[in-house]
LUMZADREN-612462 format. One record per residue (C-alpha): residue in three letters; x, y, z. Coordinates in steps of 0.25 Angstrom, whole numbers, padded with zeros to 4 digits, always signed. Layout:
N
AlaXYZ...
This chain:
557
Unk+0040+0115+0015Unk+0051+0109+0026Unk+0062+0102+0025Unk+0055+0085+0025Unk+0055+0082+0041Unk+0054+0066+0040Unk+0063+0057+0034Unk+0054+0046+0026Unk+0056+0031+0028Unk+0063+0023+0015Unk+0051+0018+0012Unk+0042+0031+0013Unk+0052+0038+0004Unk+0051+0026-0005Unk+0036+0028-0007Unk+0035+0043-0009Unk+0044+0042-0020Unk+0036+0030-0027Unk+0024+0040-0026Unk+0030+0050-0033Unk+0039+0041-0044Unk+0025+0035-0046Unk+0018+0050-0047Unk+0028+0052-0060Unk+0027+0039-0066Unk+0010+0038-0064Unk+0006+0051-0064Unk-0009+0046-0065Unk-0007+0037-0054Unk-0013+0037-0040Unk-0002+0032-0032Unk-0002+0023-0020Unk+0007+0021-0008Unk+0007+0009+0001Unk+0012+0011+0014Unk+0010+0003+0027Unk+0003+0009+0038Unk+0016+0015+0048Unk+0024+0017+0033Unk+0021+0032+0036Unk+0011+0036+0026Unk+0011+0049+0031Unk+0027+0053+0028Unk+0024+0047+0013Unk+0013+0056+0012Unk+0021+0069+0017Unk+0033+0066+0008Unk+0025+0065-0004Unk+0016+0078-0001Unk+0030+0084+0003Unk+0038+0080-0011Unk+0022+0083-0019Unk+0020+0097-0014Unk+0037+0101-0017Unk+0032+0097-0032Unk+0022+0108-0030Unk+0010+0099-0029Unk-0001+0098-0018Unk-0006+0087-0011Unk-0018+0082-0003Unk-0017+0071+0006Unk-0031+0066+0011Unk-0034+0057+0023Unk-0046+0051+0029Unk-0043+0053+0043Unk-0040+0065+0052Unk-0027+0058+0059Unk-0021+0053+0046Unk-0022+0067+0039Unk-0016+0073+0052Unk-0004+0063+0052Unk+0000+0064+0037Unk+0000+0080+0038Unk+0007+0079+0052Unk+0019+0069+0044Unk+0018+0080+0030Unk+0023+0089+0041Unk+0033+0082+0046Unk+0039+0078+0033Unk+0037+0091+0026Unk+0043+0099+0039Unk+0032+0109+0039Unk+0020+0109+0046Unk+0014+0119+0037Unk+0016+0113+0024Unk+0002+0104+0023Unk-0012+0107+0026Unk-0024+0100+0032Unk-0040+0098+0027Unk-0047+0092+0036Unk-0059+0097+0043Unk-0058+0085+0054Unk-0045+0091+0057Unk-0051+0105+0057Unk-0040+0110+0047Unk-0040+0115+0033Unk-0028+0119+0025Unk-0031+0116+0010Unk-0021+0124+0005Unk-0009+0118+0008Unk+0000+0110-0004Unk-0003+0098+0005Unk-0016+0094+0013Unk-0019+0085+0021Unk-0035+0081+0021Unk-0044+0075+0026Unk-0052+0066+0017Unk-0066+0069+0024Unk-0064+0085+0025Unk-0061+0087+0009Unk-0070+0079+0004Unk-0079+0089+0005Unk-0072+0100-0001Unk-0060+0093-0011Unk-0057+0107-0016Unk-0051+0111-0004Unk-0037+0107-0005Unk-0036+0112-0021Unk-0027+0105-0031Unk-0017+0094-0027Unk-0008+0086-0034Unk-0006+0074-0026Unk-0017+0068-0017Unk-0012+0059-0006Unk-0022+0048+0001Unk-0017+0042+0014Unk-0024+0029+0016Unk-0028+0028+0002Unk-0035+0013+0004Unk-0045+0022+0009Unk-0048+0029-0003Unk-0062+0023-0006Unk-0065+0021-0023Unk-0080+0028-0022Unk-0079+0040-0029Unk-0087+0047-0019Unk-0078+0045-0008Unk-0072+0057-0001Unk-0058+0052-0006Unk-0064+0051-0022Unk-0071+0063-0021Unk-0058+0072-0016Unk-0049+0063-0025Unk-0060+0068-0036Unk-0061+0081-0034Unk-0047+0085-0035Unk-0044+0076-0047Unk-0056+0083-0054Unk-0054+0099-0050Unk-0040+0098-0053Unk-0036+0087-0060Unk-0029+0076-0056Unk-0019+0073-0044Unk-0010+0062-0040Unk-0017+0052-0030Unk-0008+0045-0018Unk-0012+0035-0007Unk-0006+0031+0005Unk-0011+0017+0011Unk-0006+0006+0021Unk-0015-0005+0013Unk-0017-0001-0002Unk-0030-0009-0001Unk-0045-0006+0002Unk-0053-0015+0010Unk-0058-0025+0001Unk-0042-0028-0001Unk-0041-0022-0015Unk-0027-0014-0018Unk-0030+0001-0020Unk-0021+0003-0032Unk-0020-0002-0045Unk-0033-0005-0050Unk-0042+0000-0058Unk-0052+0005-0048Unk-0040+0009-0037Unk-0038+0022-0031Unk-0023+0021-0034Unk-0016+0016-0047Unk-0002+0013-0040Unk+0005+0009-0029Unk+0018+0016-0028Unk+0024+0012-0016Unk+0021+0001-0007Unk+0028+0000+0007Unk+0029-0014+0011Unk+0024-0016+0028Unk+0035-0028+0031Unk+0047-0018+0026Unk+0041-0007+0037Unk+0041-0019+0046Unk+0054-0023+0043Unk+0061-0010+0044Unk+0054-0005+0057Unk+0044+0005+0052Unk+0033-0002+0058Unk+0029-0008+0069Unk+0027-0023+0067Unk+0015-0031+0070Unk+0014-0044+0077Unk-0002-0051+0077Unk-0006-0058+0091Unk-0014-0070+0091Unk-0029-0070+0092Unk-0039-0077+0089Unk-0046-0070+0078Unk-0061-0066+0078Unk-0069-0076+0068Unk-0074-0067+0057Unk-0075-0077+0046Unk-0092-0075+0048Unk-0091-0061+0046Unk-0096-0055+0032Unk-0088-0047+0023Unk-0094-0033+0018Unk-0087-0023+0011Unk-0075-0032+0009Unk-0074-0034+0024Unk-0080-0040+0036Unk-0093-0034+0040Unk-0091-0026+0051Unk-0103-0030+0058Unk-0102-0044+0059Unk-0087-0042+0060Unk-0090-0035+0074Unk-0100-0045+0078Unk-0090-0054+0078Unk-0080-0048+0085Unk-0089-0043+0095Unk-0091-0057+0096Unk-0078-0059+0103Unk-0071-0051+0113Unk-0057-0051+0110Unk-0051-0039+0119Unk-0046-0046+0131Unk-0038-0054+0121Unk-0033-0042+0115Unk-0030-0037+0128Unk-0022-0046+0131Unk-0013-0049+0118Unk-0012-0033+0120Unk-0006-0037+0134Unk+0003-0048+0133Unk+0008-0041+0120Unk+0012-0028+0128Unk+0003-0018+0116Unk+0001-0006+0123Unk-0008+0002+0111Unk-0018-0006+0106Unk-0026-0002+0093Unk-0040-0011+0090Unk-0049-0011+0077Unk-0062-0016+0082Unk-0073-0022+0071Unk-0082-0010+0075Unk-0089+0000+0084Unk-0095-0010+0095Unk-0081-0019+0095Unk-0073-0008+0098Unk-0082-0003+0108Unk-0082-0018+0114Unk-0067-0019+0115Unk-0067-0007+0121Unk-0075-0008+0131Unk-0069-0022+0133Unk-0055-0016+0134Unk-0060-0005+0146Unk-0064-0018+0153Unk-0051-0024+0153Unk-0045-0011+0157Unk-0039-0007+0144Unk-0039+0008+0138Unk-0047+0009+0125Unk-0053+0019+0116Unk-0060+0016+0105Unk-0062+0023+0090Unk-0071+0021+0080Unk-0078+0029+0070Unk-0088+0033+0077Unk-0078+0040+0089Unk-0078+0055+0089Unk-0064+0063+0082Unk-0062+0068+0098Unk-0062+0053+0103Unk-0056+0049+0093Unk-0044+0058+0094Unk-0043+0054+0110Unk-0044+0042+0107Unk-0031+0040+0098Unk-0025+0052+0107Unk-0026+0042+0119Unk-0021+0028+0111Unk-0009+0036+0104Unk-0005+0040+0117Unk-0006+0025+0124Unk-0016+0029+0135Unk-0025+0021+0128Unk-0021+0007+0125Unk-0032+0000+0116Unk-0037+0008+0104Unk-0050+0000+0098Unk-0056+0007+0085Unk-0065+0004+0072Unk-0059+0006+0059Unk-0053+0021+0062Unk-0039+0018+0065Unk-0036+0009+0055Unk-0029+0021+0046Unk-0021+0033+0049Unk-0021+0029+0064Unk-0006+0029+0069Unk-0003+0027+0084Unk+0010+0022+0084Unk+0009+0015+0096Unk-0001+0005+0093Unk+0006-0009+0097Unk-0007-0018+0095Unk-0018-0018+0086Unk-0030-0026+0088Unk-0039-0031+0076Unk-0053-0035+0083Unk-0058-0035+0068Unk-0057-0041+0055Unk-0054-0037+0042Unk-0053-0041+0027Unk-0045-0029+0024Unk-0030-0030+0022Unk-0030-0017+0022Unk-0037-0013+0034Unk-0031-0024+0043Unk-0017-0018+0039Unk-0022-0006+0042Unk-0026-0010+0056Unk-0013-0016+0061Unk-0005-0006+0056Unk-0011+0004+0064Unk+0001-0002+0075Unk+0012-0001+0063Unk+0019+0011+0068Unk+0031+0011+0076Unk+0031+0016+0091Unk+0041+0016+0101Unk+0041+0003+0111Unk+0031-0004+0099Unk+0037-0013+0094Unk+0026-0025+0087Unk+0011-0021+0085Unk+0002-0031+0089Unk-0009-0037+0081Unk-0022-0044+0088Unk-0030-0048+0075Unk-0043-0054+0078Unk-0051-0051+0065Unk-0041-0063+0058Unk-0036-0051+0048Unk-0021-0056+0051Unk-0025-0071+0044Unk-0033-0063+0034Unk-0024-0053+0029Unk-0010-0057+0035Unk+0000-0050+0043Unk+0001-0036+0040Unk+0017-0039+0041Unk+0018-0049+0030Unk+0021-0048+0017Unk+0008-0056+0012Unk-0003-0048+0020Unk-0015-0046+0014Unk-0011-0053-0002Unk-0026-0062+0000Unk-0032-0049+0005Unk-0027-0037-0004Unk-0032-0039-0016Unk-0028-0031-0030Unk-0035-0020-0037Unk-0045-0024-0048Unk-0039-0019-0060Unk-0050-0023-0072Unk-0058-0036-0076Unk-0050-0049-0081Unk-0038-0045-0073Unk-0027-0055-0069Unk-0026-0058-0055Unk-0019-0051-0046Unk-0013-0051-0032Unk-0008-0039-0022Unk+0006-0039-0015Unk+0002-0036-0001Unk+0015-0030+0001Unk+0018-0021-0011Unk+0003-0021-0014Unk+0008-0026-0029Unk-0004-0030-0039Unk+0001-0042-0049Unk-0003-0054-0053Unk-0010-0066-0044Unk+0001-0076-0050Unk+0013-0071-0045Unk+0020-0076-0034Unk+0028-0064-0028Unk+0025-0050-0028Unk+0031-0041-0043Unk+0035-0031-0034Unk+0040-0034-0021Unk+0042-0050-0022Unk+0033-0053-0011Unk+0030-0071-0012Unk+0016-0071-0013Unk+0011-0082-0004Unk+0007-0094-0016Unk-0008-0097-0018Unk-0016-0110-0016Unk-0018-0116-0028Unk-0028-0128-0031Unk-0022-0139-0040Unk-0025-0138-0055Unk-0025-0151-0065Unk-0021-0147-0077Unk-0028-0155-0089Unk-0021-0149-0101Unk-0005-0151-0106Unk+0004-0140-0103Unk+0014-0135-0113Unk+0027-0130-0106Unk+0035-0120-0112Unk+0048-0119-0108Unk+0055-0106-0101Unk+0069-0103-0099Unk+0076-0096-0088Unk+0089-0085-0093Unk+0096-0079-0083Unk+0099-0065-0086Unk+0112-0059-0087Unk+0107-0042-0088Unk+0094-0035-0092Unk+0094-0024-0103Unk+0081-0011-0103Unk+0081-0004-0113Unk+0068+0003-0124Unk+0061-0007-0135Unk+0052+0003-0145Unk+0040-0002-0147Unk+0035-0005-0162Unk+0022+0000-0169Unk+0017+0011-0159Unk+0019+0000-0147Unk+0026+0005-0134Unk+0041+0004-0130Unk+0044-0007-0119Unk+0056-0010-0111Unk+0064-0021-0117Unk+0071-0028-0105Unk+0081-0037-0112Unk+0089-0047-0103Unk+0104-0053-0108Unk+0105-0067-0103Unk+0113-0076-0097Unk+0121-0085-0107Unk+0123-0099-0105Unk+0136-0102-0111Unk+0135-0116-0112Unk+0123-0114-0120Unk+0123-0114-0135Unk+0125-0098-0139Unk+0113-0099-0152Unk+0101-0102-0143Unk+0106-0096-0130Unk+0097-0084-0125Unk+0104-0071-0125Unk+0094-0060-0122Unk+0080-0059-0117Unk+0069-0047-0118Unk+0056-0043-0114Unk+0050-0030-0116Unk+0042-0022-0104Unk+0031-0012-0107Unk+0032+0000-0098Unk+0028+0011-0106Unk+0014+0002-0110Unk+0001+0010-0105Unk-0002+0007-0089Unk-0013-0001-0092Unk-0006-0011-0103Unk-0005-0023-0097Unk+0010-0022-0104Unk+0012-0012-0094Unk+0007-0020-0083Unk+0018-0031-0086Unk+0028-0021-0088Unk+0024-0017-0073Unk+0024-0030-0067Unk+0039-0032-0074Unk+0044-0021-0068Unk+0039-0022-0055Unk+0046-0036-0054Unk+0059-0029-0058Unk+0059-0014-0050Unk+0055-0007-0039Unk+0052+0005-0047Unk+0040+0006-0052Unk+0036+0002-0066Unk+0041+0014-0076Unk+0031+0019-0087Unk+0044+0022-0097Unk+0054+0012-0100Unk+0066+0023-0100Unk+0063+0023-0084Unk+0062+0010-0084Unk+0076+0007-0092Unk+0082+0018-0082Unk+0078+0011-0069Unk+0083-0001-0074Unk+0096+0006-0078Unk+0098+0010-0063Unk+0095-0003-0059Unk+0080-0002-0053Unk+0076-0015-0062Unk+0079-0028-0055Unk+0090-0038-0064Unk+0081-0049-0069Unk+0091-0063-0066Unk+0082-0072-0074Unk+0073-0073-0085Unk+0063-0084-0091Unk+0061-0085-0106Unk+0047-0092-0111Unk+0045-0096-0127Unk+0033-0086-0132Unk+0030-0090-0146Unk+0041-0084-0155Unk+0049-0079-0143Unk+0052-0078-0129Unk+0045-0072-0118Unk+0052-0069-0104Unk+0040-0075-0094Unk+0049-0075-0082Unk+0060-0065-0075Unk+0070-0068-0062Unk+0073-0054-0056Unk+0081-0049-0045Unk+0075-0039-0035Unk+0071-0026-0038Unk+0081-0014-0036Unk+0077-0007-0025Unk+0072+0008-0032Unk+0081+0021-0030Unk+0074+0031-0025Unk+0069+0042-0033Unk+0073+0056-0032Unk+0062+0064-0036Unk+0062+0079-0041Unk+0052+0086-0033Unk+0054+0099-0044Unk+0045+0088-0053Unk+0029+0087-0050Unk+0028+0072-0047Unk+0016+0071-0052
């Protein structure tokens, strides 16, 4: 295999070595990675199948659509520098190599014949929030053939919006596809550094769709239509697509006569159009996009086809003539005009389904924390709530996010009256002058924990026989997965570290060696019975991580 062809983005580098730190540290894990649509999903994938297979390993990577598995094996190529190195399996393509280390497939050709491509270590799923739960899917039904004929594999998913439709986060649960999120790449840094193209919304007056029923965990897509059918809204669009100087013009209608309505209706203002839905043929289909990639076509109206693995770069206006309750499939819509293009410099978004006051803009930090909901995890759980932009699961109570510090906006409370006396029990503030890791054995067949001890500061005006010298607590890292110790121990690391939660306290005492534990300024002691429990913690940022060099001579998984 060549020398590697493209050089990958801080960020993506980041990513690929999160997978494969995580593949060594959970094993049994199927991994996610979270990674805005224009983030360059394809690039990740081909630098992981490219470090996988210099292990000796195979790989699968599956896809659902014919242009989405031609553009991940067109980039492996380009990373890889060979063109020879990967094969294809996909009867709509009309090839079939399955004999390659790495194959690229398609979802709907090897469903029908899983044994195909042979033993693979790794198995790779772009747009993984597609992955239905019924075991009689084609995914489940690939995904179970291989894991039973030749035992098991390791599982990775790629995805713009780690949620389904309903809003529930597709990892960590009980019932998810995916145990872990390994890497998540934040939208507004992509913004911020130029990545991505950024969007501005126009004004509209939205569609009324507070009458239309919900089925399936969205709006009913026969009455939605009705109502947009109701109101013809394209000489407006035209005109905001005017003033505003948008020269590709990408629409998702509420359905088949919509689209065929705005159609026809752009025709009659003199406007080029095509229009592409599931029922268009491949050959039209193909000419179509063909003729709006190229710009001799400017309006592009389609029906739930183009909201994945579509990527014209030259889309500078996208055109929401439906509603939605999904987070994840509005994001996915306006990213379609993410990517950057030469002379594009803001994509526009004309909203009239109201997803923009339902959701929130795709570019703020707060979009969708009402609308992505956490995964069920078991009966008699506490309540939790999702970060919506490191996707973190923790508790409903707290105020910022345990792993990147995002504020969450603060919830409407209604006033209580209390009617009984409170007892107050008095806590104390220490500063902290230095923190100390080191091994505490457990006793009587109990597990080892982390003793964390923290020397404070001394007030020396204080009186020396009841001053506080030292404070320590003891953090169960080695505890079974499961153990709600080991959950705590979790959450106390993620508020400390980048890195991700060690499962041995000798790794965990040499990150903190390097510096990868952030200093803890402050600490807040409560009496508990006989002694005294540490109930609160003042802590600096997080160190950022150093990058791990991995030794490809060592399988990762």
């Amino acid at each position: 295999m060549g020398e590697k062809k493209v050089k990958l983005r801080p960020y993506q580098q980041a990513s690929v070595d999160a997978f494969f730190r995580d593949a060594r540290l959970y094993p049994k894990d199927a991994q996610l990675i979270a990674a805005p649509t224009g983030a360059g999903k394809s690039v990740i994938i081909a630098e992981i199948c490219r470090r996988t297979v210099a292990c000796g390993f195979r790989v699968l990577v599956l896809a659902r659509t014919k242009e989405l598995l031609v553009q991940n094996h067109q980039r492996f190529c380009q990373v890889s520098g060979s063109h020879d190195a990967a094969g294809i399996y996909s009867a709509g393509l009309g090839v079939r190599q399955p004999d390659h280390d790495i194959v690229f497939a398609s979802v709907q050709t090897l469903v029908n014949c899983p044994d195909a491509v042979g033993h693979r270590q790794l198995i790779i799923v772009d747009e993984a929030h597609q992955i239905p739960t019924n075991e009689d899917s084609q995914y489940q039904r690939i995904l179970g053939y291989i894991r039973n004929r030749y035992g098991s594999c390791k599982l990775l998913g790629l995805t713009a919006s780690p949620y389904r439709l309903d809003g529930g986060v597709i990892f960590g649960g009980n019932d998810t596809q995916f145990d872990r999120l390994s890497y998540s790449i934040p939208l507004s840094d992509l913004f911020d550094e130029g990545s991505l193209t950024k969007p501005q919304t126009l004004p509209v007056v939205p569609v009324d769709v507070s009458k239309v029923k919900k089925s399936g965990g969205d709006f009913n897509r026969s009455e939605m239509q009705t109502v947009f059918l109701g109101r013809s809204i394209t000489e407006e669009v035209v005109a905001a697509a005017n003033e505003n100087g948008c020269k590709s013009c990408l629409v998702f209608a509420s359905g088949v006569a919509h689209a065929e309505l705005i159609h026809a209706e752009l025709g009659a203002l003199g406007e080029k159009s095509r229009v592409v839905t599931g029922e268009t043929l491949p050959l039209l289909r193909e000419t179509y996009l063909t003729q709006f990639d190229n710009g001799s076509v400017r309006w592009l109206v389609n029906v739930d086809v183009l909201t994945t693995g579509y990527d014209c770069t030259r889309i500078d206006c996208v055109v929401l003539a439906r509603a939605t309750e999904s987070p994840g499939l509005f994001y996915q819509m306006v990213g379609r005009g993410f990517r950057l293009h030469d002379g594009k410099d803001i994509c526009h978004i004309i909203d009239y389904g109201g997803n923009i006051e339902r959701h929130g803009e795709v570019d703020s930090p707060t979009f969708g924390i009402d609308t992505i909901k956490p995964p069920s995890t078991g009966k008699g759980e506490a309540p939790k709530r999702v970060c919506p932009t490191c996707f973190t699961v923790q508790h409903a109570s707290r105020k910022t996010c345990i792993n990147c510090d995002l504020e969450f906006p603060a919830a409407k409370k209604e006033p209580a009256f209390a009617s009984k006396k409170s007892i107050t029990v008095k806590s104390e503030e220490y500063l902290v002058a230095s923190t100390h890791y080191k091994r505490h054995k457990g006793r009587d067949g109990k597990k080892d924990t982390l003793l964390v001890r923290y020397r404070l500061h001394e007030d020396k005006s204080a009186d020396l026989t009841t001053t506080r010298r030292w404070a320590q607590e003891w953090i169960c890292l080695e505890h079974d997965p499961d153990n709600f110790a080991r959950k705590k121990a979790e959450q106390w690391w993620r508020e400390r570290s980048a890195y991700h939660t060690p499962t041995t306290i000798d790794e965990a005492i040499a990150i903190a060696e390097n510096g990868g534990i952030a200093d803890v300024r402050s600490i807040t002691v409560r009496p508990d019975g006989k002694y005294d429990r540490i109930v609160g913690h003042k802590v600096g940022h997080k160190p950022p991580p150093v990058p791990i060099d991995l030794d490809l001579d060592d399988a990762p998984f």
